[in-house]
KOLZALUM-92141 format. One line per 2 residues: number of its first residue (from 1); their letters; for each residue y, z, x of N, C-alpha, C, O. Coordinates in steps of 0.001 Angstrom, whole numbers, plus 524288, in hexadecimal, padded with zeros to 5 digits. Last residue first. Layout:
NUM	a	Y,Z,X,Y,Z,X,Y,Z,X,Y,Z,X; ...
***
This chain:
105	xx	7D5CF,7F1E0,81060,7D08A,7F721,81352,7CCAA,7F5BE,813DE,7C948,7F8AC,8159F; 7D956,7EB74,80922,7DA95,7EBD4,80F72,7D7FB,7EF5A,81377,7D82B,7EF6E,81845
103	xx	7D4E9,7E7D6,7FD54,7D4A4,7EC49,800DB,7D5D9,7EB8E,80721,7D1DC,7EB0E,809C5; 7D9EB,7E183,7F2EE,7D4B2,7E236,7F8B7,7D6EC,7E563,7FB60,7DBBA,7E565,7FB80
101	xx	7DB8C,7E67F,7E715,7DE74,7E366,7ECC8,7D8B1,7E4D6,7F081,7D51C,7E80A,7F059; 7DDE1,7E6C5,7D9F7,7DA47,7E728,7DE85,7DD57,7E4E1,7E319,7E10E,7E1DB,7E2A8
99	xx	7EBC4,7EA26,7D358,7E55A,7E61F,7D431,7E230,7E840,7D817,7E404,7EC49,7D9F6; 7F748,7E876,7CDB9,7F256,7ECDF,7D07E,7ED12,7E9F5,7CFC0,7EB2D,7E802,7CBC8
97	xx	80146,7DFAB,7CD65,7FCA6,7E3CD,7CB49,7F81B,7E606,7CEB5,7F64C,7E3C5,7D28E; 80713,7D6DF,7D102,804D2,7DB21,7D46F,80313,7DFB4,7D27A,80320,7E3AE,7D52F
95	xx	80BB0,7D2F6,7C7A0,80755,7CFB8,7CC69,8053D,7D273,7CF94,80123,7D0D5,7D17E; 817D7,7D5CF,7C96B,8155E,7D3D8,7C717,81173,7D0EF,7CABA,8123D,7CE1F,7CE8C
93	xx	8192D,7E311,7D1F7,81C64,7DD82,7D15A,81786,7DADF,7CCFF,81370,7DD68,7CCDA; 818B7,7F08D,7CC17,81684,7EB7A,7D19A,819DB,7E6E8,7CEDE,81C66,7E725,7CACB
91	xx	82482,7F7F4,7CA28,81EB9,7F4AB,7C944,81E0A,7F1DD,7CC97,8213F,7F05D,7CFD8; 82937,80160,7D451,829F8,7FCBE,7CF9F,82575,7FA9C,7CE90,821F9,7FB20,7D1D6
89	xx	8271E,80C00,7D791,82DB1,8090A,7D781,82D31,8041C,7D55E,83171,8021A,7D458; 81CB5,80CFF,7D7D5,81FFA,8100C,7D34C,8278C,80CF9,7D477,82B51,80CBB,7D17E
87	xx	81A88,809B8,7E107,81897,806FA,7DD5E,81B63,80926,7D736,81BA3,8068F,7D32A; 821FD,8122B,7EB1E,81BCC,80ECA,7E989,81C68,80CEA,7E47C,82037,80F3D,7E2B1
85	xx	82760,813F3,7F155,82A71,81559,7EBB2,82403,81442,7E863,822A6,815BC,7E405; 82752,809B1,7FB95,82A36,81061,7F8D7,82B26,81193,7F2B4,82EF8,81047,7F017
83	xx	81A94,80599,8004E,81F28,806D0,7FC1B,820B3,80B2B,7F98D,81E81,80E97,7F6FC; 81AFF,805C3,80E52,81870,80811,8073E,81D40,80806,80408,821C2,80996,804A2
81	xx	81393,8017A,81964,818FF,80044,814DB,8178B,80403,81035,812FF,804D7,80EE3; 811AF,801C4,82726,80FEF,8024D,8216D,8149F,80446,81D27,8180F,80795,81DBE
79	xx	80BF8,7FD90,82F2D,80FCB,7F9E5,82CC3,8101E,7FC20,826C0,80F3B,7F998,822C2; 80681,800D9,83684,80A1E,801E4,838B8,80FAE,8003F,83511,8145D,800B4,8360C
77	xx	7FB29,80A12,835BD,7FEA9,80579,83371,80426,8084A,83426,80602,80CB0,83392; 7F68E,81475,839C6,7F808,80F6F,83E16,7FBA4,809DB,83991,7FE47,80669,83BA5
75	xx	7F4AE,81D37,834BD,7F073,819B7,835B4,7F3F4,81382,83969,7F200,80F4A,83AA6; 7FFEF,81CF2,8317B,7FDF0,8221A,8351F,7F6D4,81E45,837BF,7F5BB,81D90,83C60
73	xx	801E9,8175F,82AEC,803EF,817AE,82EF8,801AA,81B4D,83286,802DF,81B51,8372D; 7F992,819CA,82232,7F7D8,81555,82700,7FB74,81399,82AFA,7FA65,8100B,82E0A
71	xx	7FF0A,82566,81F89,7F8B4,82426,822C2,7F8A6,81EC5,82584,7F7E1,81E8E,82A42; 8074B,82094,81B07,809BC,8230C,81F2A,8022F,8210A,82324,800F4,81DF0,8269A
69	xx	80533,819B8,81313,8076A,816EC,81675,80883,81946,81C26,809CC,816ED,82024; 801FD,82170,80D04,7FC25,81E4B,80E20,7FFD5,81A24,81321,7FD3F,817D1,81673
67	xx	80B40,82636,809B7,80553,828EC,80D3B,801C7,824B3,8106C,7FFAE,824DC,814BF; 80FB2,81D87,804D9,812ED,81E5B,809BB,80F7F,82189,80D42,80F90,82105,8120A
65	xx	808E4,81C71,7FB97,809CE,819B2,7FE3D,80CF2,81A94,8053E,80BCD,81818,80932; 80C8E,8252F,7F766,805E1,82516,7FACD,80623,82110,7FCDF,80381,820E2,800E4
63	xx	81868,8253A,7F312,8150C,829A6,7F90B,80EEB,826FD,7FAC0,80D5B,8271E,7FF4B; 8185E,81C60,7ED94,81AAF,81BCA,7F3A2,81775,81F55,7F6D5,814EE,81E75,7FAD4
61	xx	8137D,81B61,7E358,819D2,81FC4,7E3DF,81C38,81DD5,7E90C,820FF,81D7A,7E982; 80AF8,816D4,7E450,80D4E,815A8,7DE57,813E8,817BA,7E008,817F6,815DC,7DE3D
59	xx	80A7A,80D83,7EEF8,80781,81042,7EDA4,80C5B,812C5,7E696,81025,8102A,7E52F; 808A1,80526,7F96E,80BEE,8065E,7F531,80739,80B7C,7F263,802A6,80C7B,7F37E
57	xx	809F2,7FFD9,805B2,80867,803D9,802E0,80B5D,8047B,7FF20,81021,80496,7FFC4; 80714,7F552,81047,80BFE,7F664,80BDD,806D2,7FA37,808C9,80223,7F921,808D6
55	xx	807FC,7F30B,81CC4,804A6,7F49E,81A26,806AB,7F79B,814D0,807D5,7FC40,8153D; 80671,7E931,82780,809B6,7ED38,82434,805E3,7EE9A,81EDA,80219,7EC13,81D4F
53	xx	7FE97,7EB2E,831B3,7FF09,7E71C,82CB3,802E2,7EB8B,82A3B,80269,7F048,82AE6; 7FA0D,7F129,839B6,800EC,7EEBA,83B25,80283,7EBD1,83603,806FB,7EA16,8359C
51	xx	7F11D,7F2A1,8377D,7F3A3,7F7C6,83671,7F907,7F545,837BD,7FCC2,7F809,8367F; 7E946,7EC89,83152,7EC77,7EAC3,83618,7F0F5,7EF12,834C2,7F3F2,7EE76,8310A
49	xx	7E1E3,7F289,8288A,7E2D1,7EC4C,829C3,7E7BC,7EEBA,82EA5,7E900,7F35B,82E59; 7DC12,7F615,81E62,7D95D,7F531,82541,7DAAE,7EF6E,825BC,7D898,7EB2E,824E8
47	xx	7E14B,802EC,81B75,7E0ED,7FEDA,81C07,7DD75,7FBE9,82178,7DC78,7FD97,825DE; 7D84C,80CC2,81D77,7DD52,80BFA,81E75,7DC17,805BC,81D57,7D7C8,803AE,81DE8
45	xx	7D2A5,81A06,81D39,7D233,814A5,818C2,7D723,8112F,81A68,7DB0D,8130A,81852; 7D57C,823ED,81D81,7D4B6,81FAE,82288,7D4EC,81A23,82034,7D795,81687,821F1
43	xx	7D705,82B71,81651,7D3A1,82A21,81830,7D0E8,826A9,81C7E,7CC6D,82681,81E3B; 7E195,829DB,812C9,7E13B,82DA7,81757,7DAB1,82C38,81968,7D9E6,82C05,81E25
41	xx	7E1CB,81F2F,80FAD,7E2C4,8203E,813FD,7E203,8249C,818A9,7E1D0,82498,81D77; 7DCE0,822CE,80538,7D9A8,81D0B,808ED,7DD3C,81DFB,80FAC,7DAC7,81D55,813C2
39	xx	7E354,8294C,800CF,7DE67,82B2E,801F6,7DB4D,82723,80792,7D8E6,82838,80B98; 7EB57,821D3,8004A,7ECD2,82582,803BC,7E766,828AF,80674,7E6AE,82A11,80B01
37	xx	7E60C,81586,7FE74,7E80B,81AA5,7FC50,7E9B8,81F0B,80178,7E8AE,81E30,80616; 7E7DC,8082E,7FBCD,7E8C7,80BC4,80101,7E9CE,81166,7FF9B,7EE78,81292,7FF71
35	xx	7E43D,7FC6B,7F682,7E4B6,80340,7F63A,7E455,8050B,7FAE7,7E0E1,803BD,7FDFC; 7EDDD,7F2FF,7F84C,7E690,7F44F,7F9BD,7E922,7F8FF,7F905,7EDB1,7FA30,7F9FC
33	xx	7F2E4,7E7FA,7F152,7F187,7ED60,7F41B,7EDE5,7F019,7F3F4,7EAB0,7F039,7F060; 7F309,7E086,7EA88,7F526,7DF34,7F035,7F593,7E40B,7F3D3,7F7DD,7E43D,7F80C
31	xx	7F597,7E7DC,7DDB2,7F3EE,7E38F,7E1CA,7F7BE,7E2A9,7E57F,7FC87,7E322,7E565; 7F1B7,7F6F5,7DFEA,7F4FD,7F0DB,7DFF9,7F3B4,7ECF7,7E123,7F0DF,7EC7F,7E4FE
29	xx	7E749,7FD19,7D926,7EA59,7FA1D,7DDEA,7EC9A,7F654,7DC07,7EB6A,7F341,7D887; 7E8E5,806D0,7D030,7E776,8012E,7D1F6,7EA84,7FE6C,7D67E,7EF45,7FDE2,7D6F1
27	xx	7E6CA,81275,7D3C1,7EA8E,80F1A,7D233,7E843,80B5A,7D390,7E591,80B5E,7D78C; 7DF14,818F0,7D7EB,7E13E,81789,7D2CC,7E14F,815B1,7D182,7DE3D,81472,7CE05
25	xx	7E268,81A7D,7E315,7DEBC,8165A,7E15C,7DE3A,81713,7DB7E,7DB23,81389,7DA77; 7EFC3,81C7C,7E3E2,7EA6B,81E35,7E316,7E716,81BB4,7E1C4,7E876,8196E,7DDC2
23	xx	7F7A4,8127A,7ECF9,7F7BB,81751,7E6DD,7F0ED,81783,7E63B,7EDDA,8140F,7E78C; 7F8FF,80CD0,7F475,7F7FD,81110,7F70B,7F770,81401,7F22A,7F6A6,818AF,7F2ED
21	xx	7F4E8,7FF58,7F723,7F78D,80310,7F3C2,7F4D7,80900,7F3A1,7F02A,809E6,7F2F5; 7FA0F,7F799,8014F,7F703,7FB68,7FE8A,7F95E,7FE96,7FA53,7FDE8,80018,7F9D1
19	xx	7FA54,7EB92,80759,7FC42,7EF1B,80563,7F7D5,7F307,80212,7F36B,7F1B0,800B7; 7FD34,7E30B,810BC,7F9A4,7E7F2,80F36,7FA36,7EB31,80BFB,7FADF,7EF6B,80E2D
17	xx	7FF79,7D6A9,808C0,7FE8F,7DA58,80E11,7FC97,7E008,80BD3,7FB19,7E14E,8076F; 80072,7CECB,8025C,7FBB1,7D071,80372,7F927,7D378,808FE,7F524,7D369,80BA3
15	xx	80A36,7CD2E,7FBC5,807A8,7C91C,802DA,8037A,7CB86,80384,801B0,7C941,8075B; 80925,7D31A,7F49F,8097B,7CEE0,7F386,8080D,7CB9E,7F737,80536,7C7CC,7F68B
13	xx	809DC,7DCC8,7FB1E,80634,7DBD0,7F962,80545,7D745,7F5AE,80100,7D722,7F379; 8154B,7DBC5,7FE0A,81206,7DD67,80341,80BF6,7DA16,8003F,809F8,7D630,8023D
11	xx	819A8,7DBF2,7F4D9,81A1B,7D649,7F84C,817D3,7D6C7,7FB56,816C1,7D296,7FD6E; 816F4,7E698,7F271,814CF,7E118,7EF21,815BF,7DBC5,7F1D7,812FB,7D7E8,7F118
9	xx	81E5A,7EBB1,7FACB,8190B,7EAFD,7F91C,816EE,7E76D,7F787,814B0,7E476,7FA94; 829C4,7E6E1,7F765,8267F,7E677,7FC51,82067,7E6F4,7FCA9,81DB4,7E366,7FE72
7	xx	8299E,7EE5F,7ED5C,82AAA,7E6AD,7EEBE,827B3,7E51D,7F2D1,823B7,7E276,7F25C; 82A87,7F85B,7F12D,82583,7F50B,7ED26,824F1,7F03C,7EE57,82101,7EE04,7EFFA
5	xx	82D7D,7F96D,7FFD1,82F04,7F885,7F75B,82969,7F57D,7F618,82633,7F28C,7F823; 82A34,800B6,8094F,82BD4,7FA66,80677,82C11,7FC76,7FFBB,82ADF,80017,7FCD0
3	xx	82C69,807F6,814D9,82CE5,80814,80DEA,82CA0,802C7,80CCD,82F2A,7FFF4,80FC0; 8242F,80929,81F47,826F2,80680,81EAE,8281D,80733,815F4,8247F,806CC,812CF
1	x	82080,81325,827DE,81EF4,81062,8232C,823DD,80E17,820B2,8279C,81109,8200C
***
């Protein structure tokens, strides 16, 4: 599993690649990210797209994010990123508030 920075994220989900947000359904989803919980993984629930597509995880601290990154390595993704330090190392960028996103499942 590959570390990226916050930065990297939001530019992942600004181009409109895979990304997820791995913090408790709670929390309002990000925009440009589909909920991915740790619960949704152990369960099988897996993204349903091209296990070679890279695949960016954030979540509020880093750890559930880096869980939910270990399972779909273990489930066969071969491209998977999470951000270190998760979402607590700085505010989102302006414009990228928490919204609905479509679902990749």
């Amino acid at each position: 599993m590959r570390e990226v920075t916050l930065e990297q994220f939001w530019a992942a989900a600004a181009r409109g690649e895979a990304c997820f947000d791995a913090r408790r359904e709670a929390d309002a989803p990000l925009a440009g990210a589909v909920r991915l919980t740790l619960a949704d993984v152990q369960a099988g629930r897996l993204p349903d797209i091209d296990p070679s597509t890279p695949v960016y995880l954030v979540c509020e601290y880093g750890a559930m994010s880096e869980l939910v990154g270990l399972y779909l390595e273990a489930a066969g993704f071969g491209e998977v990123r999470h951000v270190t330090g998760g979402l607590r190392q700085m505010s989102e960028p302006q414009g990228l508030q928490a919204e609905k996103s479509e679902s990749l499942m």
